[in-house]
Chimera marker file (.cmm) of the C-alpha trace (Angstrom):
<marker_set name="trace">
<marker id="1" x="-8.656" y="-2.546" z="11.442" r="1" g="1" b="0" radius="0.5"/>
<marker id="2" x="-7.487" y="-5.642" z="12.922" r="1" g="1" b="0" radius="0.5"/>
<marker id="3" x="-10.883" y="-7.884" z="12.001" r="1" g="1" b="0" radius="0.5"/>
<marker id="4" x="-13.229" y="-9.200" z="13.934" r="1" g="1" b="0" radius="0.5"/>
<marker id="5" x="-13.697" y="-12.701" z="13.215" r="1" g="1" b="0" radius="0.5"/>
<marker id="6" x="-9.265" y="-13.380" z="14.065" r="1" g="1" b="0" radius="0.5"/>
<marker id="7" x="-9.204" y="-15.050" z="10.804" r="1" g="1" b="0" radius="0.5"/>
<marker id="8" x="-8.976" y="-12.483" z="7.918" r="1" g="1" b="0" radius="0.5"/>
<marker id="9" x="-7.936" y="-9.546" z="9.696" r="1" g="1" b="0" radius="0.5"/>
<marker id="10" x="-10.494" y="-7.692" z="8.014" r="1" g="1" b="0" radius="0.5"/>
<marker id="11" x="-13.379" y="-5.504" z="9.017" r="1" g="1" b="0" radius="0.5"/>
<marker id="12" x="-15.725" y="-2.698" z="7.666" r="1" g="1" b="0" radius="0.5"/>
<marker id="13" x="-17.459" y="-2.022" z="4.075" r="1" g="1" b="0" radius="0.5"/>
<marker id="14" x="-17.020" y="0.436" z="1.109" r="1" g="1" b="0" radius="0.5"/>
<marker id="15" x="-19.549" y="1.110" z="-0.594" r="1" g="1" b="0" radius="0.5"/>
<marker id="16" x="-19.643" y="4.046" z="-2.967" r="1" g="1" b="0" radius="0.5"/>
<marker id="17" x="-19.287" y="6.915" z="-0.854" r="1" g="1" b="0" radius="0.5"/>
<marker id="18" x="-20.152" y="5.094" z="2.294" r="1" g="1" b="0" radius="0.5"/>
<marker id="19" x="-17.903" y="3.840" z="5.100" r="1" g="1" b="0" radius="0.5"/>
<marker id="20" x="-19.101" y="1.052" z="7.702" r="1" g="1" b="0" radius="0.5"/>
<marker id="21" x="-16.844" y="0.005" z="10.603" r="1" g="1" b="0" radius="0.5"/>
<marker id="22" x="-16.745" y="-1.849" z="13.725" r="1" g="1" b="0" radius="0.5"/>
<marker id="23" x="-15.364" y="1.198" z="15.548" r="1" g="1" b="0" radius="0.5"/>
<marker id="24" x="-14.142" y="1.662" z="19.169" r="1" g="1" b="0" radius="0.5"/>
<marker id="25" x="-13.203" y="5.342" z="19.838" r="1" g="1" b="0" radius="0.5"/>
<marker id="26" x="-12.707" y="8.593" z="17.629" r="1" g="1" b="0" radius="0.5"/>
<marker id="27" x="-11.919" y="7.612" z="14.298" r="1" g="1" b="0" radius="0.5"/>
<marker id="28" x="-10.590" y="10.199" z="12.780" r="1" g="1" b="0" radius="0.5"/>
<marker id="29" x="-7.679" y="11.116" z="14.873" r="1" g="1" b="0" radius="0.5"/>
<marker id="30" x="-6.641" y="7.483" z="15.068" r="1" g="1" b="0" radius="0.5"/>
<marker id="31" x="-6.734" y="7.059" z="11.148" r="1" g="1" b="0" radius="0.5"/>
<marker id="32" x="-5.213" y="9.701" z="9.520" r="1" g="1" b="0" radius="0.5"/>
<marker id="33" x="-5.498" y="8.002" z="6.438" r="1" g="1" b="0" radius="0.5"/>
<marker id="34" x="-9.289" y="7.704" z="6.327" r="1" g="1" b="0" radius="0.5"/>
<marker id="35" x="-9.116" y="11.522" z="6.896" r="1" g="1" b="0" radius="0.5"/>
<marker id="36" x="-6.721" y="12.158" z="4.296" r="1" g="1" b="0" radius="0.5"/>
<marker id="37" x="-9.004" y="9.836" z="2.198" r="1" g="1" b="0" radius="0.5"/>
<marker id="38" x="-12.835" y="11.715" z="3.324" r="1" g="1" b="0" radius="0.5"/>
<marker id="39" x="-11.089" y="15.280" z="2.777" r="1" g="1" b="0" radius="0.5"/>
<marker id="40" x="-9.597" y="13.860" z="-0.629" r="1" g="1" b="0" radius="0.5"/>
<marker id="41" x="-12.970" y="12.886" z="-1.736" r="1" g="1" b="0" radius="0.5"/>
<marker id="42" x="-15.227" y="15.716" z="-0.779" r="1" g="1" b="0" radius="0.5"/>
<marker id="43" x="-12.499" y="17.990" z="-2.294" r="1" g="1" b="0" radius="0.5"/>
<marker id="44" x="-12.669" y="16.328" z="-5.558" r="1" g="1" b="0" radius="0.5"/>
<marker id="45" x="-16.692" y="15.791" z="-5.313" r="1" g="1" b="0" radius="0.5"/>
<marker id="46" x="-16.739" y="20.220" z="-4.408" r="1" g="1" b="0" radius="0.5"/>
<marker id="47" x="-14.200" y="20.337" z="-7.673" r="1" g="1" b="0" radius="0.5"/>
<marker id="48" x="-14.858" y="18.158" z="-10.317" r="1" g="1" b="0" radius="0.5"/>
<marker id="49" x="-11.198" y="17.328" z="-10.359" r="1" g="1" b="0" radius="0.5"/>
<marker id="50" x="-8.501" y="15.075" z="-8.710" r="1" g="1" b="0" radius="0.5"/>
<marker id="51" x="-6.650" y="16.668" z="-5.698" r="1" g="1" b="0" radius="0.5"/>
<marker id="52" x="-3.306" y="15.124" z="-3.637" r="1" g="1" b="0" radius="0.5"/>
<marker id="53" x="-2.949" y="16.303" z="-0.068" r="1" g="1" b="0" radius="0.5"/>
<marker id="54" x="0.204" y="16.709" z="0.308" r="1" g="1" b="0" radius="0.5"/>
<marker id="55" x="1.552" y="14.661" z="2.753" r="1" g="1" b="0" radius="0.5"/>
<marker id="56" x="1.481" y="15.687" z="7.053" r="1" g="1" b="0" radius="0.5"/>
<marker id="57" x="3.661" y="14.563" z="9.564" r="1" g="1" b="0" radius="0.5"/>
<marker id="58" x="1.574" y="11.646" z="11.204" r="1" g="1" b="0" radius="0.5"/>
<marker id="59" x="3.930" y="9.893" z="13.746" r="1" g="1" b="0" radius="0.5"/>
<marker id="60" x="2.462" y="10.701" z="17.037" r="1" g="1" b="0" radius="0.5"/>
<marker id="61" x="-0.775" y="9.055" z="14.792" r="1" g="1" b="0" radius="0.5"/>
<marker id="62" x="1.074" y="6.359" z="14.521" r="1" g="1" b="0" radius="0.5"/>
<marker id="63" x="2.728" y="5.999" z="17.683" r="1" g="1" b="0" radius="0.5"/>
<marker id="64" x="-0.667" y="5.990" z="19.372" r="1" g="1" b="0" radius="0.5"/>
<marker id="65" x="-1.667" y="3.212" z="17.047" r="1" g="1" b="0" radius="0.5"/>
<marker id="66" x="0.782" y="1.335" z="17.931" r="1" g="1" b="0" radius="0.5"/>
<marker id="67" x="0.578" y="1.858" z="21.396" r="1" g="1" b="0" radius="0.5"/>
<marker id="68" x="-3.414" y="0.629" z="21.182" r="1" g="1" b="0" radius="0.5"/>
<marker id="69" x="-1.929" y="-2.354" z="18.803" r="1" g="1" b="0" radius="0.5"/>
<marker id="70" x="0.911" y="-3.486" z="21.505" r="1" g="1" b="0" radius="0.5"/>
<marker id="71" x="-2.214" y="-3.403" z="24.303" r="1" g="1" b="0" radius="0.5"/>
<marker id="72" x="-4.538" y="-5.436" z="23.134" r="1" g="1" b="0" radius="0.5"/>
<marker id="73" x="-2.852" y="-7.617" z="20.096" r="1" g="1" b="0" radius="0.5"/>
<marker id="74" x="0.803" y="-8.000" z="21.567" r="1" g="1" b="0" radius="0.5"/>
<link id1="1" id2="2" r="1" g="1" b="0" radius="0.2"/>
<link id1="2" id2="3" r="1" g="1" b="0" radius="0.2"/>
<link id1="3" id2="4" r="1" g="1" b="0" radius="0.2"/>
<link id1="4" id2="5" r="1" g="1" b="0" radius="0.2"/>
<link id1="5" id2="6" r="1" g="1" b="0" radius="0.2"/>
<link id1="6" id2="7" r="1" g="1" b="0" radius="0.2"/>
<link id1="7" id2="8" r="1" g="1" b="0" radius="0.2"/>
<link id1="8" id2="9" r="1" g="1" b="0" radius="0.2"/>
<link id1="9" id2="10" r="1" g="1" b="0" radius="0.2"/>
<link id1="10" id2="11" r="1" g="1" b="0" radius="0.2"/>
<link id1="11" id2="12" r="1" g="1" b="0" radius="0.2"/>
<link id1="12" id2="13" r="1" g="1" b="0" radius="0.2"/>
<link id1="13" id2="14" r="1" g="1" b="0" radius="0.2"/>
<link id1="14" id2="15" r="1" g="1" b="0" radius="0.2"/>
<link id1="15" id2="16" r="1" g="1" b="0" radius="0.2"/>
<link id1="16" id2="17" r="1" g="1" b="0" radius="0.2"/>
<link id1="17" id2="18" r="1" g="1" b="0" radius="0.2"/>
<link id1="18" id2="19" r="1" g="1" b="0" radius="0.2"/>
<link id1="19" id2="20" r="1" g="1" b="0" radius="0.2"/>
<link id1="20" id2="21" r="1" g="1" b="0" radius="0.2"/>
<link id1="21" id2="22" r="1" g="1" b="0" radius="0.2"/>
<link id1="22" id2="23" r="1" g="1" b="0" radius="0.2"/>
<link id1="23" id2="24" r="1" g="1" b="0" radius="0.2"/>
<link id1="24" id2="25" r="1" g="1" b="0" radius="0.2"/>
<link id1="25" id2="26" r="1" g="1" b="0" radius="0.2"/>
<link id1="26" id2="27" r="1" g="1" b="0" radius="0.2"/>
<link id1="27" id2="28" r="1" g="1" b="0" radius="0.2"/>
<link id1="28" id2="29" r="1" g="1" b="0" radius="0.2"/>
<link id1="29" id2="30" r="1" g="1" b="0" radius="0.2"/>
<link id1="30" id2="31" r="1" g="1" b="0" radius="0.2"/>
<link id1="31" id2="32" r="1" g="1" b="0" radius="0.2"/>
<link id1="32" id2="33" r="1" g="1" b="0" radius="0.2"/>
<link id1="33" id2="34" r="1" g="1" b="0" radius="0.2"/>
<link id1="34" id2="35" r="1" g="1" b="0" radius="0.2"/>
<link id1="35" id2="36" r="1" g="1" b="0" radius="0.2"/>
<link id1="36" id2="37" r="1" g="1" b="0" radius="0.2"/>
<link id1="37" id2="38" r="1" g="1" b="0" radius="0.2"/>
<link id1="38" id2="39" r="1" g="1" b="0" radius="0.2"/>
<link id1="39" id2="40" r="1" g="1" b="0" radius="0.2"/>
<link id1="40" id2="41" r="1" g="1" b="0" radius="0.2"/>
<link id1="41" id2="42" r="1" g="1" b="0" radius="0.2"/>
<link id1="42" id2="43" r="1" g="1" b="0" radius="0.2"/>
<link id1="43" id2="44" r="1" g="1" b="0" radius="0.2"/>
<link id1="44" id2="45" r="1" g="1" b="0" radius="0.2"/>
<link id1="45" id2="46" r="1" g="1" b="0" radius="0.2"/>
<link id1="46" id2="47" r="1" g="1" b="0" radius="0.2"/>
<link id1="47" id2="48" r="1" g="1" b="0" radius="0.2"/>
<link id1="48" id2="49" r="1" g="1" b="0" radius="0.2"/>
<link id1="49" id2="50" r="1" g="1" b="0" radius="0.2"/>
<link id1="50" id2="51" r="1" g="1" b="0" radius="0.2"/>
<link id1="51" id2="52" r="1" g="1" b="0" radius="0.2"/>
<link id1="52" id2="53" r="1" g="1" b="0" radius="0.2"/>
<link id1="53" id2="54" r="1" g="1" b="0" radius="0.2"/>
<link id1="54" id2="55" r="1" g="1" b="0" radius="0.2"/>
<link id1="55" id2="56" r="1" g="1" b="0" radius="0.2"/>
<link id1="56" id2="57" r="1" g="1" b="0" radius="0.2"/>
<link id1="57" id2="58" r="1" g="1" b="0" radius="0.2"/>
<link id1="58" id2="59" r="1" g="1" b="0" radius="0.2"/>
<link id1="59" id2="60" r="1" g="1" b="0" radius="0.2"/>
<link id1="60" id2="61" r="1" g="1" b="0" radius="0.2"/>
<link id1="61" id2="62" r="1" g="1" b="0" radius="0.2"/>
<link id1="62" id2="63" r="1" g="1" b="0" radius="0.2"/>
<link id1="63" id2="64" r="1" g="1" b="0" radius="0.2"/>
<link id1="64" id2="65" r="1" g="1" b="0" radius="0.2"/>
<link id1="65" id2="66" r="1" g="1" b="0" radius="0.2"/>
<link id1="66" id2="67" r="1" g="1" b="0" radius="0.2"/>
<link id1="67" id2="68" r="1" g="1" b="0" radius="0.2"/>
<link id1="68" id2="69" r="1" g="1" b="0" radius="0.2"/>
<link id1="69" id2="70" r="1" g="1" b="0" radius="0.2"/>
<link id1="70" id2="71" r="1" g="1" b="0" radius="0.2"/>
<link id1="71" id2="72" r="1" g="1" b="0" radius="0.2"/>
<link id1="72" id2="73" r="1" g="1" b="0" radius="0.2"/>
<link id1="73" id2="74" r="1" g="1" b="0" radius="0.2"/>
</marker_set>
């Protein structure tokens, strides 16, 4: 995310196989990449093994991020 204290534009925790974050809306279709990182992760928890999604077209992802980060950050 963008942080909440304005300082070091960070936010959330990882721990283990735990995610914390100060969230506002879905966060899976906004994030793509935590999704891509959850599925990676439970794939290779089910399997025993490392696994690489292969990459999806994520621009209207990303346009709507950046839509959100133009609103309230621009």
């Amino acid at each position: 995310g963008f942080g909440n204290n304005g300082k070091d534009k960070t936010e959330g925790i990882v721990y283990k196989n735990s995610f914390g974050t100060y969230l506002h809306g879905p966060i899976l279709p906004k994030n793509p990449q935590l999704a891509d990182l959850l599925l990676t992760l439970a794939l290779e928890q089910k399997y025993g093994e490392k696994f690489h999604l292969e990459p999806l077209d994520d621009s209207i992802e990303q346009k709507a991020r950046e839509q959100v980060f133009n609103k309230y950050f621009k």
